[in-house]
DSSP file (Angstrom, degrees, kcal/mol; ACC not computed):
  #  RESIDUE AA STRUCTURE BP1 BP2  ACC     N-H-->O    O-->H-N    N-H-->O    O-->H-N    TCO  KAPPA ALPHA  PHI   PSI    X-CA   Y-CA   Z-CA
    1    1 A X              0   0    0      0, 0.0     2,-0.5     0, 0.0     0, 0.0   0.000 360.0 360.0 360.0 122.8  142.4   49.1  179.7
    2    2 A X        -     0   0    0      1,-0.1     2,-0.1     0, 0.0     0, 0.0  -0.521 360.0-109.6 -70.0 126.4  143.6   48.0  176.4
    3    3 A X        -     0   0    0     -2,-0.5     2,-0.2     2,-0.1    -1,-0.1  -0.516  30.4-118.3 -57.9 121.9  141.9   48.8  173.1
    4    4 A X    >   -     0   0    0      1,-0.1     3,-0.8    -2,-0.1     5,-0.1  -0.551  18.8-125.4 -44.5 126.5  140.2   46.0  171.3
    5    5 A X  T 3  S+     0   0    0      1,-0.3    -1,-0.1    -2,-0.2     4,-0.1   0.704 115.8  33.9 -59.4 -53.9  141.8   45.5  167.7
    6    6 A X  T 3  S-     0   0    0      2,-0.4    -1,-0.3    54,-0.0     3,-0.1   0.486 114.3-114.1 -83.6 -32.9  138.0   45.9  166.3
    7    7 A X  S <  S+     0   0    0     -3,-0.8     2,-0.2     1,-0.1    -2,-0.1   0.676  96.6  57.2  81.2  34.1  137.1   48.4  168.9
    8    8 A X  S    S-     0   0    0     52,-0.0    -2,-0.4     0, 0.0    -1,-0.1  -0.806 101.1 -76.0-167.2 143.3  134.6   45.5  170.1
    9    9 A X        -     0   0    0     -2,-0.2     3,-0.1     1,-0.2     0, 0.0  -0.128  38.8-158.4 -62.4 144.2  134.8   42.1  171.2
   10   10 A X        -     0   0    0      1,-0.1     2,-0.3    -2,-0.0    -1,-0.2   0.628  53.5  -9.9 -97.8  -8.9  135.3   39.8  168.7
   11   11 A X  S    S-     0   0    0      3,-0.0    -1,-0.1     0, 0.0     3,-0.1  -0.949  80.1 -72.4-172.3 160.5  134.4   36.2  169.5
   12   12 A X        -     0   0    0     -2,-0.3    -2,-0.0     1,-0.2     0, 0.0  -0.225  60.1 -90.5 -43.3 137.6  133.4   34.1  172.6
   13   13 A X        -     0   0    0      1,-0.1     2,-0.7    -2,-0.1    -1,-0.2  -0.269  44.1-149.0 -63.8 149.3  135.8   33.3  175.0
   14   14 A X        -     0   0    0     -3,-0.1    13,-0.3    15,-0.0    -1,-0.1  -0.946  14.3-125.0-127.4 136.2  137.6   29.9  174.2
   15   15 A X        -     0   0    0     -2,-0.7     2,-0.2    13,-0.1    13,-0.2  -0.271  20.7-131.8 -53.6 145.9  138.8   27.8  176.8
   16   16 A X  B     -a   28   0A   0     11,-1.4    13,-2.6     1,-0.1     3,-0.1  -0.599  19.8-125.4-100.6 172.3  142.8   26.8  176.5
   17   17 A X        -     0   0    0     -2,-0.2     3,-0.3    11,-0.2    -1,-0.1  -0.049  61.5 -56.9 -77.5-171.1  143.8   22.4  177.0
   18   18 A X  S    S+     0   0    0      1,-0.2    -1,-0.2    10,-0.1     3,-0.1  -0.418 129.4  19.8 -69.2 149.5  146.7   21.9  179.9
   19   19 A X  S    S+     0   0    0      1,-0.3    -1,-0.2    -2,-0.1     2,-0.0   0.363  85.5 135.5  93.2  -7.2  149.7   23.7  179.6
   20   20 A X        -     0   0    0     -3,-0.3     2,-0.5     1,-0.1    -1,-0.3  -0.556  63.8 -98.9 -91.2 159.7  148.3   26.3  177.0
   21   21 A X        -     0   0    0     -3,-0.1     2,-0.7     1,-0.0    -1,-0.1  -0.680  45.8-164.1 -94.4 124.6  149.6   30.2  177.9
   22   22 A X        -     0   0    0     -2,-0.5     4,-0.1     4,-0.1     6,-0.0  -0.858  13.5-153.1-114.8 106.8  147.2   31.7  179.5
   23   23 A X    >   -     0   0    0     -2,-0.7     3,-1.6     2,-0.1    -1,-0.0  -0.047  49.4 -74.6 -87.2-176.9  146.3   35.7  180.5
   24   24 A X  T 3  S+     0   0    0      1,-0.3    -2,-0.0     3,-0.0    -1,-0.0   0.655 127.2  33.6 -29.6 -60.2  144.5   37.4  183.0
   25   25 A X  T 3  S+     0   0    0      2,-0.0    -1,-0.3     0, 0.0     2,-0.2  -0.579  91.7 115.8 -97.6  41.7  140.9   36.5  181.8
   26   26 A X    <   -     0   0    0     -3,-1.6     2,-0.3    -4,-0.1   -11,-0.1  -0.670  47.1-156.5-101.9 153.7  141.6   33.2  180.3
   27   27 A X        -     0   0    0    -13,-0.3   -11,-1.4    -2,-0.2    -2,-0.0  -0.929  16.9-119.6-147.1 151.4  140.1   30.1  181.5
   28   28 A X  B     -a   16   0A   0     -2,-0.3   -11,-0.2   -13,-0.2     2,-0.2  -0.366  35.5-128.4 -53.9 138.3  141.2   25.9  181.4
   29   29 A X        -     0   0    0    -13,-2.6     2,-0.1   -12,-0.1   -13,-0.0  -0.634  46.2 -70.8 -76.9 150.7  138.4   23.9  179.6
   30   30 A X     >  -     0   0    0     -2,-0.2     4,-2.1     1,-0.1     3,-0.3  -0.335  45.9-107.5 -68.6 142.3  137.2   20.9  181.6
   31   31 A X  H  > S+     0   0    0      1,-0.3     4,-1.7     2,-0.2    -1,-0.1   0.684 116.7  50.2 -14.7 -53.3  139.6   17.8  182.0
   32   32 A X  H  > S+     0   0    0      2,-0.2     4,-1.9     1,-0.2    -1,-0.3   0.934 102.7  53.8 -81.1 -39.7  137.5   15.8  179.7
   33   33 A X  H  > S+     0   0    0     -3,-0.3     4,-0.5     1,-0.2    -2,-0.2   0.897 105.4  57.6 -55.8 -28.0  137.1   18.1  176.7
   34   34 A X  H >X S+     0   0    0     -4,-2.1     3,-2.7     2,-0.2     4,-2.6   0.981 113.7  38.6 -51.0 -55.5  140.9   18.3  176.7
   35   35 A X  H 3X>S+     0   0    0     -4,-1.7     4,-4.0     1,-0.4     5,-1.6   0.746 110.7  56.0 -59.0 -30.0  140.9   14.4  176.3
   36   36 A X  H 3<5S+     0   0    0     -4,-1.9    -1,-0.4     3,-0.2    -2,-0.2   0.478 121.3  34.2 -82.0  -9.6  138.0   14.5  174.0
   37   37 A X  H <<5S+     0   0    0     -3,-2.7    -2,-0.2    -4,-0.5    -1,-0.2   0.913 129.0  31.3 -76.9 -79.8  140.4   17.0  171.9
   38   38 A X  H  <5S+     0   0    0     -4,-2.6    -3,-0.2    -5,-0.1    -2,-0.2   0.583 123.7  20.8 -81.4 -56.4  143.3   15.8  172.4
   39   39 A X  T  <5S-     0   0    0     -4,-4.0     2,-0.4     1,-0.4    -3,-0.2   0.897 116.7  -7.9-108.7 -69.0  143.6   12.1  173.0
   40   40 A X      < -     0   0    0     -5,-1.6    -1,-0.4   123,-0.0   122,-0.2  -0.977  63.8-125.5-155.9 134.2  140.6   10.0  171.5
   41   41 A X        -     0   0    0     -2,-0.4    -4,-0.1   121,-0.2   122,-0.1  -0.470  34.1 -99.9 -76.3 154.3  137.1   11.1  170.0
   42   42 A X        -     0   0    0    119,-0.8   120,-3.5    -6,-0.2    -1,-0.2  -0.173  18.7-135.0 -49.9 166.5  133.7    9.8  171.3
   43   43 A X  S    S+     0   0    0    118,-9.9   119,-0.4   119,-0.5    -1,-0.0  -0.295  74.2 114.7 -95.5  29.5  131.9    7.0  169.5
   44   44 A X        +     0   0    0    116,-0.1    64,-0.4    64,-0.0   118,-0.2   0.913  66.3  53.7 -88.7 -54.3  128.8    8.9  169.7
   45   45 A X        -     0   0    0     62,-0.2   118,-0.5    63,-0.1     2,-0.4  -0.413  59.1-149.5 -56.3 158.3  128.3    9.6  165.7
   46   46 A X        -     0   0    0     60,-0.7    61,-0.1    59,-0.1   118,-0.1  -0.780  40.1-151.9-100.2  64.4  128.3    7.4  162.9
   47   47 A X        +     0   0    0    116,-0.9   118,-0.2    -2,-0.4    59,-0.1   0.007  27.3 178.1 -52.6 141.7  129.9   10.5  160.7
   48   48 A X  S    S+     0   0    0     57,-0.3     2,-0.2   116,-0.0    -1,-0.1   0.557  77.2  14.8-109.7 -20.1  129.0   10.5  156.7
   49   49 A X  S    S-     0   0    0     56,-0.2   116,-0.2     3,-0.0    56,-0.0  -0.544 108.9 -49.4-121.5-172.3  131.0   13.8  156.5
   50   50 A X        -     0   0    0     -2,-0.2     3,-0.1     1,-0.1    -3,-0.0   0.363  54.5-123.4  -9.8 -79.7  133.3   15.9  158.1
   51   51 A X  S    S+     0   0    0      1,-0.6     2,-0.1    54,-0.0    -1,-0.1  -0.712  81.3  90.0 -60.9   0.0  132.3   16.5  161.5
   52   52 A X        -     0   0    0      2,-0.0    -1,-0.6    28,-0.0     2,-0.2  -0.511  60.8-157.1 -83.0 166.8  132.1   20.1  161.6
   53   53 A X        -     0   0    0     -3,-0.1     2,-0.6    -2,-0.1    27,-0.2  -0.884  13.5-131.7-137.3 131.8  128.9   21.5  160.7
   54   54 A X        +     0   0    0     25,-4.5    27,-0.4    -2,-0.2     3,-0.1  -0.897  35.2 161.8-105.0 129.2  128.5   24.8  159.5
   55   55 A X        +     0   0    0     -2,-0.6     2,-0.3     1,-0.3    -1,-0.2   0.676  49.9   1.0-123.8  -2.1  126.0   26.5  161.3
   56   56 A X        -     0   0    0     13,-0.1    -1,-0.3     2,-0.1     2,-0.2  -0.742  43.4-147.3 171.9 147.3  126.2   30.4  160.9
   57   57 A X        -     0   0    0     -2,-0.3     2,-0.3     7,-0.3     7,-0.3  -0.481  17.2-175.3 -91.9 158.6  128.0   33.4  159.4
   58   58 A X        -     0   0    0      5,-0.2     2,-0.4    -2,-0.2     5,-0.2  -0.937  18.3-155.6-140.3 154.5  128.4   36.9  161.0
   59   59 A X  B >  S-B   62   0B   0      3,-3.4     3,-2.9    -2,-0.3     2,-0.2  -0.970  80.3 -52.9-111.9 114.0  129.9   40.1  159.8
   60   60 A X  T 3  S-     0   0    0     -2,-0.4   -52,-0.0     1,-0.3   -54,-0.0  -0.469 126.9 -17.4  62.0-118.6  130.9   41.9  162.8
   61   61 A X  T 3  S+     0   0    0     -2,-0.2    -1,-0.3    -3,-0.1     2,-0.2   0.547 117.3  86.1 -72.3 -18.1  127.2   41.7  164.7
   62   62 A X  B <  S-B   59   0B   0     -3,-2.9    -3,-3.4     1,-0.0     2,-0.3  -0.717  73.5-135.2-106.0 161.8  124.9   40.8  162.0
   63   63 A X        -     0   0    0     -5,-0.2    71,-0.8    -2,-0.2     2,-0.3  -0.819  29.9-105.4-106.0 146.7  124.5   37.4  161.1
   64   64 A X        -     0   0    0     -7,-0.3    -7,-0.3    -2,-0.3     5,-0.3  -0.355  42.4-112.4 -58.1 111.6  124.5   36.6  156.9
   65   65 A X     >  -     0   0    0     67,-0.3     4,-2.3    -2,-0.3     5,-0.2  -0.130  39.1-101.0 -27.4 151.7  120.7   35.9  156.0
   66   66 A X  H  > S+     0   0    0      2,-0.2     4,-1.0     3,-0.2    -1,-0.1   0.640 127.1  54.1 -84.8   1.9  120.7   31.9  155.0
   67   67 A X  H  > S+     0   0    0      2,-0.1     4,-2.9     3,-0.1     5,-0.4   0.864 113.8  43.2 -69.6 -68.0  120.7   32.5  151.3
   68   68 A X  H  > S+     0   0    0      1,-0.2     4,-1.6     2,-0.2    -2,-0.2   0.843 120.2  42.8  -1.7 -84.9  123.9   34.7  152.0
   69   69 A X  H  X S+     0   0    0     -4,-2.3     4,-2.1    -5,-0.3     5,-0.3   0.875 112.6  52.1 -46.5 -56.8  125.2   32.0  154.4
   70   70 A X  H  X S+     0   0    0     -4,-1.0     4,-1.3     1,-0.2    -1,-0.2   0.907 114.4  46.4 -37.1 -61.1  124.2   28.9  152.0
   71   71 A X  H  < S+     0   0    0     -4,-2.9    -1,-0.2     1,-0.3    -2,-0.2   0.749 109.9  47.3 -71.3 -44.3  126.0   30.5  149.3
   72   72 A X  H >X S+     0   0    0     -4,-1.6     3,-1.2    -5,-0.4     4,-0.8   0.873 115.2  45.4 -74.3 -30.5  129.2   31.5  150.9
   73   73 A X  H 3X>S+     0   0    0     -4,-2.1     5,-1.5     1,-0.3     4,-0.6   0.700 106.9  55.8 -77.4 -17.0  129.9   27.9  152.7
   74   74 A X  H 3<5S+     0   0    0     -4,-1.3    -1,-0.3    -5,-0.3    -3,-0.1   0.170  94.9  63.9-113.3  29.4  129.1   25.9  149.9
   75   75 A X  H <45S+     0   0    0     -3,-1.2    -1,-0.2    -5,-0.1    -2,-0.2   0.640 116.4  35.6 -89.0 -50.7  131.9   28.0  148.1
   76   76 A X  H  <5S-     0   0    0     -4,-0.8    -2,-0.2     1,-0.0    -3,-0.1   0.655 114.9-119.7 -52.6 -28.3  134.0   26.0  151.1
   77   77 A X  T  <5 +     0   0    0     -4,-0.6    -3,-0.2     1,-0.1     2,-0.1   0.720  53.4 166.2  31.9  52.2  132.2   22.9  150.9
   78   78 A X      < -     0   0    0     -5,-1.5     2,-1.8     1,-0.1    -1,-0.1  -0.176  39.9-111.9 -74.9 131.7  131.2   23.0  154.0
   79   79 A X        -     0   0    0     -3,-0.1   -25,-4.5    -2,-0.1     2,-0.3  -0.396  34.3-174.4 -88.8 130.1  128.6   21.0  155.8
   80   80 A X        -     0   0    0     -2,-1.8   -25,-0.1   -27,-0.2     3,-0.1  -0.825  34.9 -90.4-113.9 163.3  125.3   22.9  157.1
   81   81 A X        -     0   0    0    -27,-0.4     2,-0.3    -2,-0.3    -1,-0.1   0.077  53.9 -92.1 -58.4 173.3  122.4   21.7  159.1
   82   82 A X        -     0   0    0      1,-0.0     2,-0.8    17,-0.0    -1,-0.2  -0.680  38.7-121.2 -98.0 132.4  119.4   20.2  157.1
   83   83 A X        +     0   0    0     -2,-0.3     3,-0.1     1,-0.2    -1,-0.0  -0.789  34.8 174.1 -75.4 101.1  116.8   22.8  156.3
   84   84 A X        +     0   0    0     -2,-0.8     2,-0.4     1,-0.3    -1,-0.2   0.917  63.7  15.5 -79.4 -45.3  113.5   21.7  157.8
   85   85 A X        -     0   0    0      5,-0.1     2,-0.3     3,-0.0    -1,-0.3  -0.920  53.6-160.7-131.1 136.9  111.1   24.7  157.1
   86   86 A X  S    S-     0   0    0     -2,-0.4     3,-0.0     1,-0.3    -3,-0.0  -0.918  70.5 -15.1-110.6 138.5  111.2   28.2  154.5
   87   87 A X  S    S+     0   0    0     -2,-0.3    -1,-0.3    32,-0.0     2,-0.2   0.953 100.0  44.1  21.4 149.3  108.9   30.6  155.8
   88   88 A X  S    S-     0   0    0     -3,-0.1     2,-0.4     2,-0.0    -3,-0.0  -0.348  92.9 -61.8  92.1-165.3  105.9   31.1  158.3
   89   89 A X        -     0   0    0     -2,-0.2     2,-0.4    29,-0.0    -3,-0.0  -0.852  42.3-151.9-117.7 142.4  106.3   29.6  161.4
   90   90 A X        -     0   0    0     -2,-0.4    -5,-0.1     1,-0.1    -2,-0.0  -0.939  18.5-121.9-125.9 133.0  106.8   26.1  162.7
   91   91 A X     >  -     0   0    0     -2,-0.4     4,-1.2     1,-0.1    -1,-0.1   0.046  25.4-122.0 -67.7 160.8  105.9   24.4  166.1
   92   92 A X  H  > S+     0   0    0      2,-0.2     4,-1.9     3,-0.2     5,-0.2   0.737 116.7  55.4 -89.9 -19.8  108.6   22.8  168.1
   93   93 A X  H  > S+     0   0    0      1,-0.2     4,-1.6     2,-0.2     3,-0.3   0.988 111.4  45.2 -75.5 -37.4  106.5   19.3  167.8
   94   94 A X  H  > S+     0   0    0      1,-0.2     4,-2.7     2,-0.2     3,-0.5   0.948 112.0  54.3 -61.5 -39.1  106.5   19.8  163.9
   95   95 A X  H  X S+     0   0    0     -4,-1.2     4,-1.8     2,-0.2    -1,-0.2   0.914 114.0  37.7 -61.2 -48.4  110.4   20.7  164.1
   96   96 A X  H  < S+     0   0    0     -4,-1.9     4,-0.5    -3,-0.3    -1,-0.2   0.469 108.6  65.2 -91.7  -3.1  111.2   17.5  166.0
   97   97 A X  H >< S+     0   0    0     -4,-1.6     3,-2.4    -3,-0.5    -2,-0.2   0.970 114.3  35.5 -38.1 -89.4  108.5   15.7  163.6
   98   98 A X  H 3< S+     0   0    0     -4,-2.7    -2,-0.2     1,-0.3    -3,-0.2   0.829 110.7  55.8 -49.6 -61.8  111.1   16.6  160.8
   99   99 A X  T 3< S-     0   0    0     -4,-1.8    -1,-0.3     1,-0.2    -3,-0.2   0.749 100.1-146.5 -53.3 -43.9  114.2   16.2  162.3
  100  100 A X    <   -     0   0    0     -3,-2.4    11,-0.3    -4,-0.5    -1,-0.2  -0.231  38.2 -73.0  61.9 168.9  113.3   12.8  163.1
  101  101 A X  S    S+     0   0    0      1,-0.2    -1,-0.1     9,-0.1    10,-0.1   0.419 136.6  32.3 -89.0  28.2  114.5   11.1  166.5
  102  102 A X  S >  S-     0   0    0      8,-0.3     3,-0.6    -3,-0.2     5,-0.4   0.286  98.2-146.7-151.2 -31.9  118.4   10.8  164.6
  103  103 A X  T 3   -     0   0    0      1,-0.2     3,-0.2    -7,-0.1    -2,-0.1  -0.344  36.1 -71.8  54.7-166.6  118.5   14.0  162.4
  104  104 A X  T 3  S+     0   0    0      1,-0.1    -1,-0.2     2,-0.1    -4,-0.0  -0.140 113.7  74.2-119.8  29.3  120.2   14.1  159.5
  105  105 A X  S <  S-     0   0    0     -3,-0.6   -57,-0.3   -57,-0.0   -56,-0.2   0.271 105.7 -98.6-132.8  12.3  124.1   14.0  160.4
  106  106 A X        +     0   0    0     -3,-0.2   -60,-0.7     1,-0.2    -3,-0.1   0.463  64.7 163.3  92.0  -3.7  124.5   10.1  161.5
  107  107 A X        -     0   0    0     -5,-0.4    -1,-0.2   -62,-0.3   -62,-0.2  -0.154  34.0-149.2 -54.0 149.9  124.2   11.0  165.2
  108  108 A X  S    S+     0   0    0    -64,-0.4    -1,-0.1     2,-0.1     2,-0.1   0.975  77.4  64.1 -92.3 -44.6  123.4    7.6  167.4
  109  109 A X  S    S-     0   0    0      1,-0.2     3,-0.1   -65,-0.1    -2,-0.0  -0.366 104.3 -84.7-125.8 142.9  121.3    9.5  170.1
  110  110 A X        -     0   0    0     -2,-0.1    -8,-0.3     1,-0.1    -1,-0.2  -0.101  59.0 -93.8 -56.2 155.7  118.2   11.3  169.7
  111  111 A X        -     0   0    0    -11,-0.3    31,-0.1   -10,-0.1    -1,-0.1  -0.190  26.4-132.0 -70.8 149.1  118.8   14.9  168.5
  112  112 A X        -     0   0    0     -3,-0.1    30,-2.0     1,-0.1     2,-0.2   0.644  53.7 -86.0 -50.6 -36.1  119.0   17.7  170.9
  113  113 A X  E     -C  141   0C   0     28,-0.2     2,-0.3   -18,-0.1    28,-0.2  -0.958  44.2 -86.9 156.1-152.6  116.8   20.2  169.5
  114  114 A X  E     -C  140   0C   0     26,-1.4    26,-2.2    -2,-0.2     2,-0.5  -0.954  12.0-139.8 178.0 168.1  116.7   22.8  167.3
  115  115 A X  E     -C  139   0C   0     -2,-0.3     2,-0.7    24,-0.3    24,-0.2  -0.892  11.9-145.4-136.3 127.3  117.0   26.3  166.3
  116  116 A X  E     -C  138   0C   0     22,-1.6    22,-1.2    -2,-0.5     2,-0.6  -0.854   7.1-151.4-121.6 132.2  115.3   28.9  164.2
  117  117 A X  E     -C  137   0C   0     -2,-0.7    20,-0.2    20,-0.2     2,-0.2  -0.720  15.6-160.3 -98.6 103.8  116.5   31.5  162.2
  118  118 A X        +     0   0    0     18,-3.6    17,-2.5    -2,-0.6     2,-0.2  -0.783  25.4 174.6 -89.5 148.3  113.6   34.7  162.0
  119  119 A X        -     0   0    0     15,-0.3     2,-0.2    -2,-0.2    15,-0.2  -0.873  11.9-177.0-151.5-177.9  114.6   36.5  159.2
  120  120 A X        -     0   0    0     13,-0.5    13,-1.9    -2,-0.2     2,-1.3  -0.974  34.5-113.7 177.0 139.0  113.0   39.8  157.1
  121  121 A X  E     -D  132   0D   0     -2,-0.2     2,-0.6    11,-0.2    11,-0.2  -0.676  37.6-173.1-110.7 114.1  113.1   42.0  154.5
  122  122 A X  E     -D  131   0D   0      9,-1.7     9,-1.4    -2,-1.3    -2,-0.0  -0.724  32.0-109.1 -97.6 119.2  113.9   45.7  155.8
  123  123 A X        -     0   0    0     -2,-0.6     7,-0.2     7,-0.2     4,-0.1  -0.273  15.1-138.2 -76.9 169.0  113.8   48.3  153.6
  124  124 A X        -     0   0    0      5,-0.4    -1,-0.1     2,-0.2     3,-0.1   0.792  44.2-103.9 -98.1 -50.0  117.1   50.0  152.7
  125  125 A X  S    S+     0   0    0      1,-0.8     3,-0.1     4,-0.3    -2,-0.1  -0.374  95.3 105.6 137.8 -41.8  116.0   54.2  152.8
  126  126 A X  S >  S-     0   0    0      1,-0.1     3,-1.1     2,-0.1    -1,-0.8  -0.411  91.5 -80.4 -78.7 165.5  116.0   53.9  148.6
  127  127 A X  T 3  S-     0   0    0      1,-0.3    -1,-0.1    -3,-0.1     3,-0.1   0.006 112.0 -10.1 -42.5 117.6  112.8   53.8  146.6
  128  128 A X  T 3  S+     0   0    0      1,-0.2    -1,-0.3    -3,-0.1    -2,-0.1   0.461 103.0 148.3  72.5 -17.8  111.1   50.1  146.6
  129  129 A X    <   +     0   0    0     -3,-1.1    -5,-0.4    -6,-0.1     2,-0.4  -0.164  21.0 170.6 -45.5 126.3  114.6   48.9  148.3
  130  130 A X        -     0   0    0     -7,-0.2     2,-0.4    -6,-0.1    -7,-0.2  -0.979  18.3-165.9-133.9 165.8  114.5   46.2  150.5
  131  131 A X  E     -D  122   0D   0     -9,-1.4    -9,-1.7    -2,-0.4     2,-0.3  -0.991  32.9-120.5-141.6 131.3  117.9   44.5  151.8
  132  132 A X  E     -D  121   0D   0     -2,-0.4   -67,-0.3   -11,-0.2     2,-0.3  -0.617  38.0-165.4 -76.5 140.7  116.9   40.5  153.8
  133  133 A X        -     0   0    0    -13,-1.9   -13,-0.5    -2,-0.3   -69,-0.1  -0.942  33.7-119.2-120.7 121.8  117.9   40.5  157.3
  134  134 A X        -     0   0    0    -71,-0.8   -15,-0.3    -2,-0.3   -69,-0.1  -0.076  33.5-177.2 -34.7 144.5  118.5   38.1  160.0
  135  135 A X        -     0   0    0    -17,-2.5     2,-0.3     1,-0.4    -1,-0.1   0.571  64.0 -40.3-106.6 -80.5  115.6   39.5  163.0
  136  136 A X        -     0   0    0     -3,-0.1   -18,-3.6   -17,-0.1    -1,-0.4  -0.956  46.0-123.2-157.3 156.5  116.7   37.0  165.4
  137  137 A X  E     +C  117   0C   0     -2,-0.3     2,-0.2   -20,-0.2   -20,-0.2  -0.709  27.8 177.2-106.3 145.6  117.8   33.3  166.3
  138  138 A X  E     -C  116   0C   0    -22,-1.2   -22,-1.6    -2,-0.2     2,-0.3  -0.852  12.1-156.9-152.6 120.2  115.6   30.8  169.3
  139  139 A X  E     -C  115   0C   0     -2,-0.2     2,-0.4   -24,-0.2   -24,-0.3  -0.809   6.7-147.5-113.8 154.5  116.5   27.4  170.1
  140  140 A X  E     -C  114   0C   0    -26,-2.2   -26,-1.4    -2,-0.3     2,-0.4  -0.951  14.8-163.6-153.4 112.8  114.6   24.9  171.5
  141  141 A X  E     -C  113   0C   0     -2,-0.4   -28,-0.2   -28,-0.2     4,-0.1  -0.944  27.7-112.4-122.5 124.0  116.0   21.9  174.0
  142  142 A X    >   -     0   0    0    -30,-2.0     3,-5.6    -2,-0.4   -29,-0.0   0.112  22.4-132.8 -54.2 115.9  114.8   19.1  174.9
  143  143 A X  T 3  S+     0   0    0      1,-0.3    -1,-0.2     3,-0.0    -2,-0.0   0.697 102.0  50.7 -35.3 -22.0  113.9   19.0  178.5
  144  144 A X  T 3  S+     0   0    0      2,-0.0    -1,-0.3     0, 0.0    -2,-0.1   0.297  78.0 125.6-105.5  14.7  115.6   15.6  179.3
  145  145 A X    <   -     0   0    0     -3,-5.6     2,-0.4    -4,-0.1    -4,-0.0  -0.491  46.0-159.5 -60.4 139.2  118.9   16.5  177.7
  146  146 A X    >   -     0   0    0     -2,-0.1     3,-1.2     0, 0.0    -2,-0.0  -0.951  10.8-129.7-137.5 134.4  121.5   16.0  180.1
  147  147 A X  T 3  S+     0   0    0     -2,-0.4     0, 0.0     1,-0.3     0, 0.0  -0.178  86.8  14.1 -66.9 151.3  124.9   17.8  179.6
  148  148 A X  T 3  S+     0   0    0      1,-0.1     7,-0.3     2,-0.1    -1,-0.3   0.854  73.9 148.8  43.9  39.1  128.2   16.0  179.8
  149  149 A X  S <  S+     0   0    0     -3,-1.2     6,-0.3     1,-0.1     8,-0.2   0.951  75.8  48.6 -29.9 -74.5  126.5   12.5  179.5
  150  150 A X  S    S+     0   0    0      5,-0.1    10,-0.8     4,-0.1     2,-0.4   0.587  90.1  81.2  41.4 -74.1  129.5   11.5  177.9
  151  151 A X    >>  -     0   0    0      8,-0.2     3,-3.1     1,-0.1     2,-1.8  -0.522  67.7-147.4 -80.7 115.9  132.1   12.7  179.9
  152  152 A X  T 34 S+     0   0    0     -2,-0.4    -1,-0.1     1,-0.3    -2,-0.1  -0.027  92.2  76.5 -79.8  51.3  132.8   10.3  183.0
  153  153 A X  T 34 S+     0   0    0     -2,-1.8    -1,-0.3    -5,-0.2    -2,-0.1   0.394 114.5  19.8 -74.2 -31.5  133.7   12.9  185.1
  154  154 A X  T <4 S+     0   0    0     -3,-3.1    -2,-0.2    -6,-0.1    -5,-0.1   0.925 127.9  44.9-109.4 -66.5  130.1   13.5  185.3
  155  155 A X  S  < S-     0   0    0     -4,-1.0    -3,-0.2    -7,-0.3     3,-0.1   0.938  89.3-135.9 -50.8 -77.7  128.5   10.6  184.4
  156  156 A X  S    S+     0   0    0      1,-0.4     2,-0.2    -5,-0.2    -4,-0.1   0.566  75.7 100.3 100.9   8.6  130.6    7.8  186.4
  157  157 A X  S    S-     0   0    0     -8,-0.2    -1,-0.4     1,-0.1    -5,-0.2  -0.671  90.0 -87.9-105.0 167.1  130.6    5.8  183.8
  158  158 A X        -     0   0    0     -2,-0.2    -1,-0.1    -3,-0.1     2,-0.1  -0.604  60.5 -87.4 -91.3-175.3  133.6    5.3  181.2
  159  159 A X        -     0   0    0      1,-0.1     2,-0.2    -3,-0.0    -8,-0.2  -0.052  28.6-140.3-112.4 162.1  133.6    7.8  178.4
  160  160 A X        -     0   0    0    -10,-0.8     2,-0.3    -2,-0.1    -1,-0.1  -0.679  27.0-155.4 -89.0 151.4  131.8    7.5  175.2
  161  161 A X        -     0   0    0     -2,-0.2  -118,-9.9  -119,-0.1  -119,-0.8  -0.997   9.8-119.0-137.8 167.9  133.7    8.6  172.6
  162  162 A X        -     0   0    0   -120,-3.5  -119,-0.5  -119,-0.4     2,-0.4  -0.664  29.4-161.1 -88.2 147.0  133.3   10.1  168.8
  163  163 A X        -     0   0    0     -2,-0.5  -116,-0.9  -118,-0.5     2,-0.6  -0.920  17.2-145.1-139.0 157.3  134.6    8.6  165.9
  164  164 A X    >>  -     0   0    0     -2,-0.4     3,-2.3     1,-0.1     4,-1.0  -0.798  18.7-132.5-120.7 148.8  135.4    9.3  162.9
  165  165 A X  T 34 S+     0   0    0     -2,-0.6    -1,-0.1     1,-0.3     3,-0.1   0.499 104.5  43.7 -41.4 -27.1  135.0    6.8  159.8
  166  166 A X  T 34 S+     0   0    0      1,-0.1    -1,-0.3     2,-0.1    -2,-0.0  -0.297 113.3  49.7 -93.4  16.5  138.3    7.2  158.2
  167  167 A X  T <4        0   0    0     -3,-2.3    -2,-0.1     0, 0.0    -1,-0.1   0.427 360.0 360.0-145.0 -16.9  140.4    7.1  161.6
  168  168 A X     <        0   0    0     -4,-1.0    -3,-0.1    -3,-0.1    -2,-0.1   0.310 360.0 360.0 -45.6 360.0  138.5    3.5  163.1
């Protein structure tokens, strides 16, 4: 068994396109993502930015509290999700209240869900020290989502695709 670089694993496996070189424990990504990569984006957005979204940092295991996070992407100028709630706790009907049925990132189709970031201040071992920590992440999806809508592989319809404004 070969020793990890990190001496842990370091990221989620990512599927390779066709043709990509592939080892033991590798695996192909489906036929349509390739295309959806590769060849022609959905029309599914109506993008005002980028399309990536940045949605969380890690160092090693822990994830950057979101001031932390905020602070380092917008060094990048990166886009992050829209902040619905700071502190206490919020209901999934209030969450999808806020979001609206669209969100806030030009998407055509109602939004998916949503995700909440518990987070804490634990003290540090010195006097009065406290250092914020992520506790834990829980996301919340709508029961009538259905994966790989989109893709006619699945669907049986022809493909949807994304696009982006600057490429139309």
């Amino acid at each position: 068994m070969s020793e990890k670089p990190l001496g842990r694993k370091n990221y989620g496996h990512i599927p390779h396109l066709p043709n990509s070189r592939m080892g033991p424990g590798d695996h192909k990504c489906h036929e349509g993502q390739a295309r959806i990569a590769t060849v022609k984006t959905r029309e599914r957005y109506e993008l005002r930015h980028e399309p990536f979204v940045v949605f969380d940092l890690m160092v090693e295991d822990e994830r950057l509290p979101y001031d932390d996070f905020v602070s380092r992407v917008a060094m990048g100028e990166f886009v992050t999700p829209a902040l619905i709630q700071r502190g206490g706790a919020l209901s999934v009907e209030e969450a999808l209240e806020r979001l609206n049925e669209f969100g806030f990132h030009g998407a055509i189709d109602p939004v998916e869900g949503a995700v909440w970031r518990v987070e804490q201040d634990r003290p540090t071992g010195k006097r009065g020290e406290k250092k914020r920590v992520v506790d834990f992440l829980v996301k919340y999806v709508r029961p009538d989502k259905v994966d790989g809508l989109y893709l006619p592989e699945l669907s049986g319809q022809a493909p949807v695709w994304n696009w982006y404004p600057n490429e139309r």
